[in-house]
PDB file of N, CA, C and O in Angstrom:
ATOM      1  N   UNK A   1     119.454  99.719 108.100  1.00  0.00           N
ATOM      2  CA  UNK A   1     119.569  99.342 106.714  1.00  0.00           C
ATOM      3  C   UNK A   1     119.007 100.456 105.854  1.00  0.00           C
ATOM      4  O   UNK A   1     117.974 101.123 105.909  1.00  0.00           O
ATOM      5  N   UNK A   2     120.154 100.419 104.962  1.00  0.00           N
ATOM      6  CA  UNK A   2     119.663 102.040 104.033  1.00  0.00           C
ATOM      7  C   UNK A   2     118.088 102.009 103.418  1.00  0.00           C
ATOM      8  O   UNK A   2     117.372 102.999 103.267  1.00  0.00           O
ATOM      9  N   UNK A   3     117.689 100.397 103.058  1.00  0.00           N
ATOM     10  CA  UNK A   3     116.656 100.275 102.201  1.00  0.00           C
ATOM     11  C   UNK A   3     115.308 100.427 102.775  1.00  0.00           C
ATOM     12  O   UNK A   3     114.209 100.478 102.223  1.00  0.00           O
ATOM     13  N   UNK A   4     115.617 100.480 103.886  1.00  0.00           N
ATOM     14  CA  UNK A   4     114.252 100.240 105.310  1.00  0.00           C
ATOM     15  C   UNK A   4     113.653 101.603 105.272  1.00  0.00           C
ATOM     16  O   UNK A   4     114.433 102.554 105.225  1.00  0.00           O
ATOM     17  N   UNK A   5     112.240 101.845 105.288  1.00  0.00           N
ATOM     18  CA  UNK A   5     111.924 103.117 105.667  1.00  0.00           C
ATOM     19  C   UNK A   5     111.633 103.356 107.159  1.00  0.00           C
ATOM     20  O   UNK A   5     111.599 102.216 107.621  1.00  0.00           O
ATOM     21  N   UNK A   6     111.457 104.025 107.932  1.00  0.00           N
ATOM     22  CA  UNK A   6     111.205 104.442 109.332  1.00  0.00           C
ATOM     23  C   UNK A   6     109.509 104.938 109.195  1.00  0.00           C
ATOM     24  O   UNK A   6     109.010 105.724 108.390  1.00  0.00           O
ATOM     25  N   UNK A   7     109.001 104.323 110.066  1.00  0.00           N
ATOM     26  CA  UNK A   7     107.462 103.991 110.090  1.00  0.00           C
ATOM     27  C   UNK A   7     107.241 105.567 110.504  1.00  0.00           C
ATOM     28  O   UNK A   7     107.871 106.261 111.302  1.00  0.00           O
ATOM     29  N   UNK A   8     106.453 105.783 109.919  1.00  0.00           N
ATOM     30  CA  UNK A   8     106.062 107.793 110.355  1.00  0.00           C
ATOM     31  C   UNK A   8     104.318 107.639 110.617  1.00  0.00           C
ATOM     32  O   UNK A   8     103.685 108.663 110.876  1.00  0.00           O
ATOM     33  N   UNK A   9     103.689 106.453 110.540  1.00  0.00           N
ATOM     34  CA  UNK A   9     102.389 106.308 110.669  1.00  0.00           C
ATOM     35  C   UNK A   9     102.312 106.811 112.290  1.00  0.00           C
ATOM     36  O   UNK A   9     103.283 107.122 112.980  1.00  0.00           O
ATOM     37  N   UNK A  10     100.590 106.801 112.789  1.00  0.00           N
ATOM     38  CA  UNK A  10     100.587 106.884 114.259  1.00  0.00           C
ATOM     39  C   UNK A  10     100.631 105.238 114.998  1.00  0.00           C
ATOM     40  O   UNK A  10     100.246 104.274 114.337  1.00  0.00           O
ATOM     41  N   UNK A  11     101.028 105.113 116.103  1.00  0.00           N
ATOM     42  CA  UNK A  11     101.285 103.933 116.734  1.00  0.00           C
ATOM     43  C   UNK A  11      99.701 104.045 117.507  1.00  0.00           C
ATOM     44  O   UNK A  11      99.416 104.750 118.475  1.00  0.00           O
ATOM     45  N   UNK A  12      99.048 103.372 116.954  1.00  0.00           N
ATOM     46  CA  UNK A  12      97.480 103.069 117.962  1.00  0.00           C
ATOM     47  C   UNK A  12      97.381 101.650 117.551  1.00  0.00           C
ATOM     48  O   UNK A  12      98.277 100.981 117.035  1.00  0.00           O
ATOM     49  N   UNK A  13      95.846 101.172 117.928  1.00  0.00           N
ATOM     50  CA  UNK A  13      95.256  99.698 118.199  1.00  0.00           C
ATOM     51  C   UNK A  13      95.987  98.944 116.821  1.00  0.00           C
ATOM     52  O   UNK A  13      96.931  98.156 116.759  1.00  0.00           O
ATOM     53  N   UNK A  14      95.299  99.425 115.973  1.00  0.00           N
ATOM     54  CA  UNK A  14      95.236  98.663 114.642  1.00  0.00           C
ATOM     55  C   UNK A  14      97.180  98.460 114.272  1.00  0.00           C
ATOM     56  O   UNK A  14      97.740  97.480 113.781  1.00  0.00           O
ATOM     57  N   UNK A  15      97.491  99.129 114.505  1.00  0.00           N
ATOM     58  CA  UNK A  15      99.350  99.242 113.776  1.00  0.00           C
ATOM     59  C   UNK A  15      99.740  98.059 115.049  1.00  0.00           C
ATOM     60  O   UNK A  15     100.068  96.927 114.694  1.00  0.00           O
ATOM     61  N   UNK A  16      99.686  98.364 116.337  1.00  0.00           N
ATOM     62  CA  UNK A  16     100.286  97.244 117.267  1.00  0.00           C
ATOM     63  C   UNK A  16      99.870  95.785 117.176  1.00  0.00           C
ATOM     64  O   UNK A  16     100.783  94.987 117.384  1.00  0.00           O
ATOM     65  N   UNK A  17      98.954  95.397 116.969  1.00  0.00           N
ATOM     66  CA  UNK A  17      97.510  94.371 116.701  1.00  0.00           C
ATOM     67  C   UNK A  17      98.386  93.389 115.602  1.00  0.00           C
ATOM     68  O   UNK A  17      98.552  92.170 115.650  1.00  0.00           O
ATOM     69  N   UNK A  18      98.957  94.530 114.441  1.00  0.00           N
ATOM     70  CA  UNK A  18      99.462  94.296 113.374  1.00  0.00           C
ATOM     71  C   UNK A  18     101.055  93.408 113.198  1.00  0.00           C
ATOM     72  O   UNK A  18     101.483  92.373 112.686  1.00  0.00           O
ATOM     73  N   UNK A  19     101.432  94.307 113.803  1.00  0.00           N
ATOM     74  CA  UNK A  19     103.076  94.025 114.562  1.00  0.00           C
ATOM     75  C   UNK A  19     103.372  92.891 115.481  1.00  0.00           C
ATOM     76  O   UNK A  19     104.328  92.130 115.337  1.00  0.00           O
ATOM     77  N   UNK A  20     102.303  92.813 116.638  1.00  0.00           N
ATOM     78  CA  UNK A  20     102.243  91.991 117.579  1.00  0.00           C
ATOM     79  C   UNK A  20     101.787  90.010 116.999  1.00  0.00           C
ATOM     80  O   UNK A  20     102.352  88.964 117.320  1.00  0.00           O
ATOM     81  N   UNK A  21     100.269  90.307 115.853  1.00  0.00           N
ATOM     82  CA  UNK A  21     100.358  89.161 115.464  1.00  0.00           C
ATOM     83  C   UNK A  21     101.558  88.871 114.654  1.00  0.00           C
ATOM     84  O   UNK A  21     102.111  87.809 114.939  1.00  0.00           O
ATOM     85  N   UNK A  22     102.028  89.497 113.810  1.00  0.00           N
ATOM     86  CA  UNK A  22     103.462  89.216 113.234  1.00  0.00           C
ATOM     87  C   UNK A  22     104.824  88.470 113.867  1.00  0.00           C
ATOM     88  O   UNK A  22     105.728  87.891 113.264  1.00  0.00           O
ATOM     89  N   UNK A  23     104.614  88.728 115.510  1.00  0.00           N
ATOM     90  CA  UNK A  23     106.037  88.654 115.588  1.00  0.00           C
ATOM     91  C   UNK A  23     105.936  88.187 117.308  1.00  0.00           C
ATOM     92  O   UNK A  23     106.835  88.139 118.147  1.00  0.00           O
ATOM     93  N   UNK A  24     104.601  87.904 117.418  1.00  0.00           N
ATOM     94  CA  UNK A  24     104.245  86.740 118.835  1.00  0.00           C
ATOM     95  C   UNK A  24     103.291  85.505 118.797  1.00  0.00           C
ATOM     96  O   UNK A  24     102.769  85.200 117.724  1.00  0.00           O
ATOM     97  N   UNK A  25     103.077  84.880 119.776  1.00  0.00           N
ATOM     98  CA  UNK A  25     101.767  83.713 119.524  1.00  0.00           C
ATOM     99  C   UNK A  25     100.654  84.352 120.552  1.00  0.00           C
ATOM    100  O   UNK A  25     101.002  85.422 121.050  1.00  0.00           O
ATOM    101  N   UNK A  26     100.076  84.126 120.727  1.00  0.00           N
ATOM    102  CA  UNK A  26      98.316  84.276 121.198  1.00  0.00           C
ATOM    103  C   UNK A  26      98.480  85.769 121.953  1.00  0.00           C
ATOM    104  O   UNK A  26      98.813  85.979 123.119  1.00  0.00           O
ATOM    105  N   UNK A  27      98.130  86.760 120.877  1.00  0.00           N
ATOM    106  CA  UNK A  27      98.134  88.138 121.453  1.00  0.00           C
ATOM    107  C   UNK A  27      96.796  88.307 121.719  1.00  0.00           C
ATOM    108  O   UNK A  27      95.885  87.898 121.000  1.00  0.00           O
ATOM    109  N   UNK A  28      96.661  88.993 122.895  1.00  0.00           N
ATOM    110  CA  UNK A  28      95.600  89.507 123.997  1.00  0.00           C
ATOM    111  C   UNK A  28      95.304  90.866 123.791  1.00  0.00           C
ATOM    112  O   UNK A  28      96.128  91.668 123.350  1.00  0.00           O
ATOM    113  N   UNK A  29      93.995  91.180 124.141  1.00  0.00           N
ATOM    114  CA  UNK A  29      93.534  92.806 124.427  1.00  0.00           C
ATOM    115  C   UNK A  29      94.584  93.160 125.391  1.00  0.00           C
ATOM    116  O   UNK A  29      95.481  93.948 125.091  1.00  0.00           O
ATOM    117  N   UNK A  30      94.503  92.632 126.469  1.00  0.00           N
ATOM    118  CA  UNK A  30      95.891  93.532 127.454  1.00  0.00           C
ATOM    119  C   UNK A  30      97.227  93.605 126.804  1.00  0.00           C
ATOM    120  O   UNK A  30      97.778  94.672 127.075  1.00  0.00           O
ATOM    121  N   UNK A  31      97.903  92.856 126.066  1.00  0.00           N
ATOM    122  CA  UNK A  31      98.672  92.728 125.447  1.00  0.00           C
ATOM    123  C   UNK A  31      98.829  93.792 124.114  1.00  0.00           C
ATOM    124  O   UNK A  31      99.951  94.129 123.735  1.00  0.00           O
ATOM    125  N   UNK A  32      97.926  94.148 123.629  1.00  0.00           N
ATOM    126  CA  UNK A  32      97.809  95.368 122.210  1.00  0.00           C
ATOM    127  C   UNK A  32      97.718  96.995 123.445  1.00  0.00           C
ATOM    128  O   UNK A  32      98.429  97.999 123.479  1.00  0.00           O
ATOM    129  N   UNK A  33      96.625  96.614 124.212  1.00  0.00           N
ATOM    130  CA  UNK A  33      97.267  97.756 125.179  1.00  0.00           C
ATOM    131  C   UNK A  33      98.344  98.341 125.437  1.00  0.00           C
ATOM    132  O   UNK A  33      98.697  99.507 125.265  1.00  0.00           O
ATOM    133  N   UNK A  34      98.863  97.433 125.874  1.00  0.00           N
ATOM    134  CA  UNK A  34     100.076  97.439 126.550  1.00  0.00           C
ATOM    135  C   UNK A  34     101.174  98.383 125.792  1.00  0.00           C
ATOM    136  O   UNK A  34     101.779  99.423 126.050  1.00  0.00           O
ATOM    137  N   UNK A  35     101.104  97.508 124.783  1.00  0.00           N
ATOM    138  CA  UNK A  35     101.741  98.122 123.360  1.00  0.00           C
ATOM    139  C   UNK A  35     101.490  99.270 122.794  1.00  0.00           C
ATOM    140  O   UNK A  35     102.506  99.934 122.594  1.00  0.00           O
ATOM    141  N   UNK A  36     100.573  99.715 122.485  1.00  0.00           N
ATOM    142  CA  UNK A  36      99.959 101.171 122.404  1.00  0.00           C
ATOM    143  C   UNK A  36     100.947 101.671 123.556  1.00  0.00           C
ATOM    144  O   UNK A  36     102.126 101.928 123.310  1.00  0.00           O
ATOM    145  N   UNK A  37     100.530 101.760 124.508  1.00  0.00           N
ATOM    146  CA  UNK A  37     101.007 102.597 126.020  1.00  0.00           C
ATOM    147  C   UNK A  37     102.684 102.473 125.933  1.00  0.00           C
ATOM    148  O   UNK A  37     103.165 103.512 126.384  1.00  0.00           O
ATOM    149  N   UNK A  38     103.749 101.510 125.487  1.00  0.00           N
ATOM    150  CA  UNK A  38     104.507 101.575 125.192  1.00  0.00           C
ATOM    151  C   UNK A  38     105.041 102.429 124.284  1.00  0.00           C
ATOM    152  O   UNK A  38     105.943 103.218 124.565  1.00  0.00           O
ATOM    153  N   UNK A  39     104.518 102.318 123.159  1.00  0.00           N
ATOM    154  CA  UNK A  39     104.694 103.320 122.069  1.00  0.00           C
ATOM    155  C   UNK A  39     105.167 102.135 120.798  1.00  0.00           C
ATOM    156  O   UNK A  39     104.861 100.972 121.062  1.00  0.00           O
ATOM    157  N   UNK A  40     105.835 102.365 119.551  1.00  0.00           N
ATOM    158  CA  UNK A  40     106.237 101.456 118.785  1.00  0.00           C
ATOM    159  C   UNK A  40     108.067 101.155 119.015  1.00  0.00           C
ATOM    160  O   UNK A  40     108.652 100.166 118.572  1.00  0.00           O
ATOM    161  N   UNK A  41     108.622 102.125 119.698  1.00  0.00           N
ATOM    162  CA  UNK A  41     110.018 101.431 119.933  1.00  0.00           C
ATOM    163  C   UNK A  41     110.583 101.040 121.098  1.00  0.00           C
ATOM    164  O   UNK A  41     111.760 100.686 121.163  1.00  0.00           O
ATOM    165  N   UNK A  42     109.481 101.087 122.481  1.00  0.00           N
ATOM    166  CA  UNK A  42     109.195 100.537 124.086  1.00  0.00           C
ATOM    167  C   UNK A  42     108.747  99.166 123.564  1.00  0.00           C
ATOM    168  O   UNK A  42     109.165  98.205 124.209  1.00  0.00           O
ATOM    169  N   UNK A  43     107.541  98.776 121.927  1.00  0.00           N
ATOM    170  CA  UNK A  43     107.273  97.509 122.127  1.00  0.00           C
ATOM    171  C   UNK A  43     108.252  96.593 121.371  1.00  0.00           C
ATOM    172  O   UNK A  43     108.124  95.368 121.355  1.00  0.00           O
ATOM    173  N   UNK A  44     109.449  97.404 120.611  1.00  0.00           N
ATOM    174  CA  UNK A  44     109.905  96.661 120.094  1.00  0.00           C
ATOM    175  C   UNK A  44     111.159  96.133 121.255  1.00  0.00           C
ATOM    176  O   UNK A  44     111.730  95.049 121.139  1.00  0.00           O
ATOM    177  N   UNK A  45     111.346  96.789 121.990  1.00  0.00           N
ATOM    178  CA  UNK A  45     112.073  96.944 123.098  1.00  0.00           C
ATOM    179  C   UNK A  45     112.197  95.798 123.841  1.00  0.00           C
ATOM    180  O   UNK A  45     113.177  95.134 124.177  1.00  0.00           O
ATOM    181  N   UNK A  46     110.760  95.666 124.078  1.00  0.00           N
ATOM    182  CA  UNK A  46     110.078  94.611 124.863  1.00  0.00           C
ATOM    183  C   UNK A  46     110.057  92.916 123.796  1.00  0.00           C
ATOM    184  O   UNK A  46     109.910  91.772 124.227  1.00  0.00           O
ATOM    185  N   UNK A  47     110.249  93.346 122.445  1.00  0.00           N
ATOM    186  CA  UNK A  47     109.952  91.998 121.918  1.00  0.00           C
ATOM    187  C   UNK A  47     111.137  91.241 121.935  1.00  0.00           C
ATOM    188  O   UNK A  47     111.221  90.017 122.031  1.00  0.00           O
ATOM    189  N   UNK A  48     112.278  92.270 121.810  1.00  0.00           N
ATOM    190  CA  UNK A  48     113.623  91.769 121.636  1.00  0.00           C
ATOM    191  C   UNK A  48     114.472  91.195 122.895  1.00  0.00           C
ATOM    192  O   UNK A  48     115.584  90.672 122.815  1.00  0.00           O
ATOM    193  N   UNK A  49     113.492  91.466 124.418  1.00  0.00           N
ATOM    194  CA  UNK A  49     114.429  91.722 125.187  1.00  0.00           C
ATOM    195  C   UNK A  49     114.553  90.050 125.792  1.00  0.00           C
ATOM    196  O   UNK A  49     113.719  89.166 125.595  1.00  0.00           O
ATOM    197  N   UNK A  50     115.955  89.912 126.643  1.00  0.00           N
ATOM    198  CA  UNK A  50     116.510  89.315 126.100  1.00  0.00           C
ATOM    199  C   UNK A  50     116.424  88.700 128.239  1.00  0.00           C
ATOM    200  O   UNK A  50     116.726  89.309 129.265  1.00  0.00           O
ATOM    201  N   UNK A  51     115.931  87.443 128.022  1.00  0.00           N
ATOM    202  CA  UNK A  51     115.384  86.655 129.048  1.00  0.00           C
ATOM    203  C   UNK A  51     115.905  85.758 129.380  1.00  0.00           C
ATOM    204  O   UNK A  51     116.236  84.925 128.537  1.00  0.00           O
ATOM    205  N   UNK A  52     116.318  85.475 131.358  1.00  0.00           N
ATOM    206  CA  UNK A  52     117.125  84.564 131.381  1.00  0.00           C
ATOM    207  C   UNK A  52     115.872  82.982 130.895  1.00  0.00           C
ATOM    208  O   UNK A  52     114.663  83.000 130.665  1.00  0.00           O
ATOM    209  N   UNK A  53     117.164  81.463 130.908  1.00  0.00           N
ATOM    210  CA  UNK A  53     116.086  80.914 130.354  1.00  0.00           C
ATOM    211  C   UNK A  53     115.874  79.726 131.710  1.00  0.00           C
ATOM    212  O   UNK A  53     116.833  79.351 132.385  1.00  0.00           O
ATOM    213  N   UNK A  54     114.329  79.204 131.958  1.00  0.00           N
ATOM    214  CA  UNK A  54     113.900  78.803 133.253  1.00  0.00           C
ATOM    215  C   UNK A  54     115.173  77.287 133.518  1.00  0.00           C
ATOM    216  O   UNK A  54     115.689  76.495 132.729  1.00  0.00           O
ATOM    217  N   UNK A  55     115.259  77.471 134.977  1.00  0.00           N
ATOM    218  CA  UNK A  55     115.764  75.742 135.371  1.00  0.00           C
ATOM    219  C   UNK A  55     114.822  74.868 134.733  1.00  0.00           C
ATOM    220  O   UNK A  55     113.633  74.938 134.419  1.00  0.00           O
ATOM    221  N   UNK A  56     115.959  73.825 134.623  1.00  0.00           N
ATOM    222  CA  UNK A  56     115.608  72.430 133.999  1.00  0.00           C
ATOM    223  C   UNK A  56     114.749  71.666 134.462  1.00  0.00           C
ATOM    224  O   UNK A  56     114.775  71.744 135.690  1.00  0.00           O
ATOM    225  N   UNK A  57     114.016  70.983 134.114  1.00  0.00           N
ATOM    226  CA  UNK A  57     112.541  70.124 135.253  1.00  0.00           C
ATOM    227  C   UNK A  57     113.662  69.101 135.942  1.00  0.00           C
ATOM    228  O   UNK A  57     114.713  68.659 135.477  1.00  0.00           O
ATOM    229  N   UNK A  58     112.953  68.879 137.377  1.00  0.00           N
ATOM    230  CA  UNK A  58     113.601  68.144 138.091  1.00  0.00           C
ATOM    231  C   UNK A  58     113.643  66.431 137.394  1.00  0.00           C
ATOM    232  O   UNK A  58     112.695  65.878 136.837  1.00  0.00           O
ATOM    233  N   UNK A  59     114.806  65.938 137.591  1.00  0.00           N
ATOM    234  CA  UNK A  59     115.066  64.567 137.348  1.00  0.00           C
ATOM    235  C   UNK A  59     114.063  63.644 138.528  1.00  0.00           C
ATOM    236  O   UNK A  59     114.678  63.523 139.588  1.00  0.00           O
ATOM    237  N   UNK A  60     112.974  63.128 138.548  1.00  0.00           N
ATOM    238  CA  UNK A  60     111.947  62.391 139.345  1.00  0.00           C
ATOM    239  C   UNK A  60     112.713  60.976 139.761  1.00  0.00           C
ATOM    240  O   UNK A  60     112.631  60.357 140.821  1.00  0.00           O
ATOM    241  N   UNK A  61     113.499  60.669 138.549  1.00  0.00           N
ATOM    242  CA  UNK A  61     113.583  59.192 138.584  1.00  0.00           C
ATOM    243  C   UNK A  61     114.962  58.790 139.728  1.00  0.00           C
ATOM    244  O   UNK A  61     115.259  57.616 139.948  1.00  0.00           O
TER     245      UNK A  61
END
């Protein structure tokens, strides 16, 4: 999108921390790691990616 700027900041703790509470639920120290070590377009990589979804709980009755 023409209007979007492209993030030119550095990708460390505080910018992922940032991103991650934004756009997950209960983010972790290993988890902002992680992200760092990814970089900012490995974590966006990772947020988008695209998961099969689990079998259905067994019918008991």
């Amino acid at each position: 999108m023409p209007y979007l700027d492209t993030f030119t900041g550095e990708w460390n703790t505080k910018n992922a921390r940032h991103l991650l509470k934004r756009c997950s639920f209960g983010i972790t120290p290993n988890l902002i790691k992680e992200s760092v070590t990814l970089g900012l377009q490995g974590t966006i990589n990772k947020l988008f990616e695209v998961k099969s979804l689990p079998n259905p709980p067994l019918n008991m009755s």
